[in-house]
N, C-alpha and C positions, 0 to 999 in steps of 0.2 A: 479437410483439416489435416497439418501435418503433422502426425505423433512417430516417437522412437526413433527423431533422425540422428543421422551419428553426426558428431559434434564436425567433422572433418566437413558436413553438407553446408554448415553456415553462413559460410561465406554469402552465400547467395541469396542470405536473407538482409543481407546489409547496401544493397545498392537496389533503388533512393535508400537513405538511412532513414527505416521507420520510427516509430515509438518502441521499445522492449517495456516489455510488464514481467517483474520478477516476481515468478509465485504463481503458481495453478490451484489456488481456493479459489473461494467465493468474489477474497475483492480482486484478484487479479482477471478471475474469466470477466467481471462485470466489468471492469475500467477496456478493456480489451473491446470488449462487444459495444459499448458506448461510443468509443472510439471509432469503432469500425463504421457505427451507425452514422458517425459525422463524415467519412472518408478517406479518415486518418488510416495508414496502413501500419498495426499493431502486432507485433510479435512476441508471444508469452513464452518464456523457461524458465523449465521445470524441472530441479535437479530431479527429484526420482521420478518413477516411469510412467505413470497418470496423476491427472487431474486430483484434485480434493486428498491428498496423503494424510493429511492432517487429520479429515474426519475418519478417511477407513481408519487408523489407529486409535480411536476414543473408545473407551467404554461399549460395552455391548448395550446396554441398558438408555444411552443418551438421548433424550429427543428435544429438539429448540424450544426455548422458553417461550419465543415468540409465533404468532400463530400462523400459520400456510399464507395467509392472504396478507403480511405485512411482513410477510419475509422473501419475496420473491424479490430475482435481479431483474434488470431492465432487459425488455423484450421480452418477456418467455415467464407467464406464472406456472408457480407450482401445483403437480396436477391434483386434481380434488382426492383422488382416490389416497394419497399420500397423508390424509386426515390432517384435522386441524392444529396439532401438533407433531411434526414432522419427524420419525427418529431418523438415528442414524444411518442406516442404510439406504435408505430414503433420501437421505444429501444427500449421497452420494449419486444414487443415480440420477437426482435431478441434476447434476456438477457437471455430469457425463453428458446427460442429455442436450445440457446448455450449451456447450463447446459443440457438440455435435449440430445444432440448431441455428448459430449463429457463423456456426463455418468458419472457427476462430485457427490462426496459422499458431501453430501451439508445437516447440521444442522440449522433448523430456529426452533424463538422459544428462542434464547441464546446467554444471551450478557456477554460478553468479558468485567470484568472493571479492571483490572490488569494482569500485566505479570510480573512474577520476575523471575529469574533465577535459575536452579533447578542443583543438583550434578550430575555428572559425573555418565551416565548409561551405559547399557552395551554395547551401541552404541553412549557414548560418550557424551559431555556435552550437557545440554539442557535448556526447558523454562517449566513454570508452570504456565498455564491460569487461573487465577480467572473465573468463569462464575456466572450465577444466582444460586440460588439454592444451593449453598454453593461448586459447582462442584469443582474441581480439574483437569486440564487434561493435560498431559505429553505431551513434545512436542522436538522435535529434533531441527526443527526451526521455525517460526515462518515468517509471509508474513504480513504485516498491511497496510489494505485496506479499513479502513471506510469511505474515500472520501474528497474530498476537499471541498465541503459544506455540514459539518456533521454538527454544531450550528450555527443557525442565529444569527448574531449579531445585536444587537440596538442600536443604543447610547444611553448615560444616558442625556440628553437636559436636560438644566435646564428649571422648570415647565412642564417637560411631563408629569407630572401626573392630570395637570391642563386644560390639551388639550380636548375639548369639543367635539371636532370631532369624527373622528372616524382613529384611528394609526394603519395601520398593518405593520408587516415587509414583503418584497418581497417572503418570503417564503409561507405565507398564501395565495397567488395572485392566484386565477385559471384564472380566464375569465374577462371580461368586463362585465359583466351584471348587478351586484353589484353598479356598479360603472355611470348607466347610466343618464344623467341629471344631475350629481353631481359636482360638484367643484375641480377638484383632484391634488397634490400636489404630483409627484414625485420625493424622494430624491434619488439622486447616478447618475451618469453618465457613468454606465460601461454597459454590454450587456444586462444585465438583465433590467435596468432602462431604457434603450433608447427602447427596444422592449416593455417593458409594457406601458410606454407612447405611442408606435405608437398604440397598442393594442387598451388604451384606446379611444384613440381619433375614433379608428376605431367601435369601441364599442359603441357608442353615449354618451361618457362624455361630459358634457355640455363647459367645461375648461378644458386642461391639461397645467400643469407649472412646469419643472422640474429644481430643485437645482442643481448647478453647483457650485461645491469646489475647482476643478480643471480642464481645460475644457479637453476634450478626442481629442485623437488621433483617428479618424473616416476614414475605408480603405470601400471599395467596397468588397463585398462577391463575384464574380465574376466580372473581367470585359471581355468581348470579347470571356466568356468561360473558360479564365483562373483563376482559383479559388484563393485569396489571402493565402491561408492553403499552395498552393505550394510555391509561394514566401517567405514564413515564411520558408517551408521547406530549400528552398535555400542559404536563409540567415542566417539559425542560428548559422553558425559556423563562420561568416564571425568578423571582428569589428566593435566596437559596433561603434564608431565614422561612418565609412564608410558603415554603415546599416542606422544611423540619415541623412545622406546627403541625403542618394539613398530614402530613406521616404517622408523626406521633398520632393524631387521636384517628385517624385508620386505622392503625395499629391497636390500637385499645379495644375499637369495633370487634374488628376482625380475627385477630390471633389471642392466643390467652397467654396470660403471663406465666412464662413457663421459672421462672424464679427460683423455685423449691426445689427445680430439677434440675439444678444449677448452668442456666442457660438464662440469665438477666437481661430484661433488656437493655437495651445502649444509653449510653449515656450522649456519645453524639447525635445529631440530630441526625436524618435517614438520605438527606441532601446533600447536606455536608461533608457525610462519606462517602459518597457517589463524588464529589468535584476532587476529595485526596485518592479516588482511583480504588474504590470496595463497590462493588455493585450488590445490590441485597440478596439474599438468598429466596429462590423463589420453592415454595411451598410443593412436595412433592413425594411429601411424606413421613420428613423428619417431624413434624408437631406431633404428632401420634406417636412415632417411633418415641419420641423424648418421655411423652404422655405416658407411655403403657413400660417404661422404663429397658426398653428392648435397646437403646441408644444413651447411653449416659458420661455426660459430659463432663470431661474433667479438666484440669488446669493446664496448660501450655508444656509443651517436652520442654526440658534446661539441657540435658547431656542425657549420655548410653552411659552405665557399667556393667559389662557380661552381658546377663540375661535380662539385667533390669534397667528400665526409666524413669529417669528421676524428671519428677515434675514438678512446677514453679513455684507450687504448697512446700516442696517437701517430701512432700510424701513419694514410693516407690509402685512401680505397676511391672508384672512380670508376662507381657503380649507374647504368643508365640508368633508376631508378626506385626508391623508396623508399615501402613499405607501415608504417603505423607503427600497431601496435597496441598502443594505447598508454593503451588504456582509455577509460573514461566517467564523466561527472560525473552526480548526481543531478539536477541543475538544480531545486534545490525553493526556493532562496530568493527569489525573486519571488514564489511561491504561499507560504510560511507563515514565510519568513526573519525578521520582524518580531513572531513570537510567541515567538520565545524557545525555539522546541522544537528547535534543530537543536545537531548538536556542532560542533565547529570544523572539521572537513572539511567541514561540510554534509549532512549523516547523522541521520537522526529519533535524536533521544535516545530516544526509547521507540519501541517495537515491537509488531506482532500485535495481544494484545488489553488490550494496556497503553495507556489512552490519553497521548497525547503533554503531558507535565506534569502529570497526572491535575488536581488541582484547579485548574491555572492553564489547562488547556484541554480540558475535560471533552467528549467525546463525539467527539476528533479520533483516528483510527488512524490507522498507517501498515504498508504490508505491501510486501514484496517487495524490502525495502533492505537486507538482506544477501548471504552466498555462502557457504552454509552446505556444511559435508562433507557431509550428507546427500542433497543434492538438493534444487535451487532449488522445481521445480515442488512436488515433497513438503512441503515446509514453507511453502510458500504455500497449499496444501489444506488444514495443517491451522490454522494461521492465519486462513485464512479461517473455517471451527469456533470456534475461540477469539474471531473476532472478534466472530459474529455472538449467541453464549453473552455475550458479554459486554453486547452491544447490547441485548438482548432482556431481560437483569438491570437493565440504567439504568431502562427504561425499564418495566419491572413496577413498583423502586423508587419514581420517577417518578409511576405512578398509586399508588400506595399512600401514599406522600405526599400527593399531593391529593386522596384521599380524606378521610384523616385531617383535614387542613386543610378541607374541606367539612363534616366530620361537627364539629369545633375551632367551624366559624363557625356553624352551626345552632344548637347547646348555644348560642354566646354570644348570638343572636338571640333564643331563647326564654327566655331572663333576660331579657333586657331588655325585652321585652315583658310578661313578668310584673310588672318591677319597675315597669314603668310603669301597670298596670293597676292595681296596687298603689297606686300613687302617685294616680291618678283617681280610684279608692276613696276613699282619703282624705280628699281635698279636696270631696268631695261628700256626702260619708255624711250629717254634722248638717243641712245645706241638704235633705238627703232625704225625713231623719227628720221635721222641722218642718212640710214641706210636708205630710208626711201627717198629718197631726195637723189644720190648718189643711182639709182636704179631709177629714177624717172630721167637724168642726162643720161644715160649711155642705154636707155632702151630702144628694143631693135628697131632699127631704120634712121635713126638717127645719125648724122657726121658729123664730124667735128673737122670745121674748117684749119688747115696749115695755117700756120703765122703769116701773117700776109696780104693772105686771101680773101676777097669779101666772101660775106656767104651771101647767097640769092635772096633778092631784096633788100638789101643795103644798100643805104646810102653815102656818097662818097662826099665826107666830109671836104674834099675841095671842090 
């Protein structure tokens, strides 16, 4: 595996022009390894210095919602001893092990901030990576994998520059310890925000009160053993109507109405919001937390003044600190904004092994830009599959095509050498013919009788 090379070595990873996969997570090492596994010769970079950046910086507390045995990438499961729910650390070293196990050619050190589309090489059209360093590198096609929380997003509140306290975004978050004794104000209601509230509270926050904008759809991570990842799995091909009914009365089962504690259930149905891009909240502590009143939920931030937050009631809260989980932006339009493949969020229009515009930009993927019910890591595995089936089809077509066009130009060369041979024939044949003629009277031994003369054996016409 090659890791740490300095940008100046790359050159050398460009002739044949492989695949480049941009991004050292999950779906970059797996579209990589997939790839490798078909014969394609695949090159991952990585702006910063290893594999998985993304998860060493999460939360100290994280472990995948989904379980060890449907979150494994292709080739290589994860090992048993990493339990059935995987934390963080634990990605990571399986990240590390992965790369290291599939012997994947992996560039850190060099970041990707454009791709534009390159002419037609000797293997056919291609891509041209901007990198740092002024790099250039040739590319057949192209995998884009820099993750689904690649830029923190903050809102711009009116008066947050005015906020006395102390503002991070959920990205900054490692641990509770920061946070102990303190006042704390969690903004977001998705997985990220309901696990750092239970965190904190677990942590010795002196208060935890989280902003509620829209209340979540909250399932159990298990119940009885059966993991909700498989339910997700079962359901996502079904209708979206008849996915909201079978939620809703799960939901009735399973969780209690937490209502009085101002955390109502949804009015959307739990399907519904999964297709506009909310994935539900999986259960991991917050129902208790809300329960036992250690977590209490309050209305959406509107704006900062000073010290205090004005919330969407009305009413003021004075936090000596505010966590805002508030999600993340793709950040892909500096890398591919200018080709037309993004939607108006910023979102690859095409996906997996659909290339991005198909005929307007042939040989570009993208993987890992959804938040799927089934599980993130899962559907980047098989993504990764579909991408490199798909790669491995271009590029058969690809020689099959230039064959034919080989075997197209041969036939047309060997006419035209005939017709030209033809053509030299022609023009030569009586000039040939004459000569011989001319060189059959004056060949050796032959005379030519004087005017006059009989020659030997003539007869004398008198």
């Amino acid at each position: 595996m090659l890791e740490n090379a300095d940008p100046a070595d790359l050159g050398d990873c460009t002739e044949p022009r492989p695949v480049y996969v941009i991004g050292a997570g999950p779906g970059g090492l797996a579209a990589a390894a997939a790839l490798r596994a078909r014969g394609v010769r695949a090159v991952v970079v990585e702006k910063s210095g290893e594999v998985g950046a993304s998860w060493r910086r999460h939360y100290d507390r994280l472990h995948l919602h989904t379980t060890r045995r449907l979150s494994a990438l292709p080739g290589l499961a994860i090992p048993r001893r990493f339990g059935r729910w995987v934390g963080r650390d634990d990605v990571v070293r399986y990240l590390e092990g992965y790369a290291e196990h599939h012997d994947l050619e992996l560039i850190t050190g060099v970041e990707v901030t454009r791709i534009d589309p390159a002419p037609d090489g000797p293997d056919g059209p291609g891509w041209v990576l901007h990198g740092t360093g002024g790099r250039e590198l040739a590319a057949t096609a192209v995998v884009v994998a820099t993750g689904f929380n690649h830029t923190p997003h903050l809102p711009d509140w009116p008066g947050r520059g005015t906020f006395t306290g102390t503002l991070r975004h959920a990205g900054e978050y490692r641990n509770a310890e920061p946070y102990a004794g303190l006042d704390v104000l969690v903004v977001g209601t998705g997985n990220t925000g309901a696990e750092i509230a239970v965190d904190l509270v677990e942590g010795g926050a002196a208060r935890v009160r989280l902003a509620v904008r829209t209340a979540p759809h909250i399932v159990r991570r298990s119940t009885l053993g059966w993991p909700a990842q498989r339910t997700g799995i079962l359901v996502r091909r079904l209708p979206v109507r008849l996915v909201d009914r079978l939620g809703a009365w799960v939901a009735k089962v399973s969780v209690p109405d937490l209502s009085e504690h101002g955390l109502p259930r949804p009015e959307t149905g739990l399907y519904s919001r999964v297709r506009e891009g909310a994935i539900p909240v999986q259960d991991v502590g917050l129902i208790d937390a809300v329960r036992a009143g250690k977590v209490v939920p309050v209305a959406a931030v509107e704006s900062f003044d000073g010290a205090e937050v004005v919330l969407a009631d009305g009413s003021r809260i004075t936090p000596d600190a505010v966590v805002a989980a508030t999600g993340y932006r793709r950040g892909l339009e500096g890398l591919v904004g200018h080709l037309g493949v993004l939607d108006e969020r910023g979102r690859p229009r095409a996906h997996g092994p659909h290339p991005a515009g198909d005929a307007a930009a042939p040989g570009l993927y993208f993987t890992g830009y959804t938040n799927p019910i089934s599980g993130m890591f899962r559907e980047l595995a098989l993504d990764a599959e579909r991408i490199a089936r798909a790669v491995a089809r271009a590029r058969a077509a690809a020689r099959k095509a230039e064959r034919a066009r080989d075997r197209a130009a041969g036939k047309a060369s060997s006419r035209a050498e005939a017709k030209a041979r033809s053509r030299a024939a022609a023009r030569t044949g009586p000039r040939a013919a004459a000569g011989s003629d001319v060189r059959a009277a004056g060949a050796p031994g032959a005379r030519t009788a004087p005017p006059g003369e009989a020659r030997p054996g003539a007869v004398d016409p008198a």
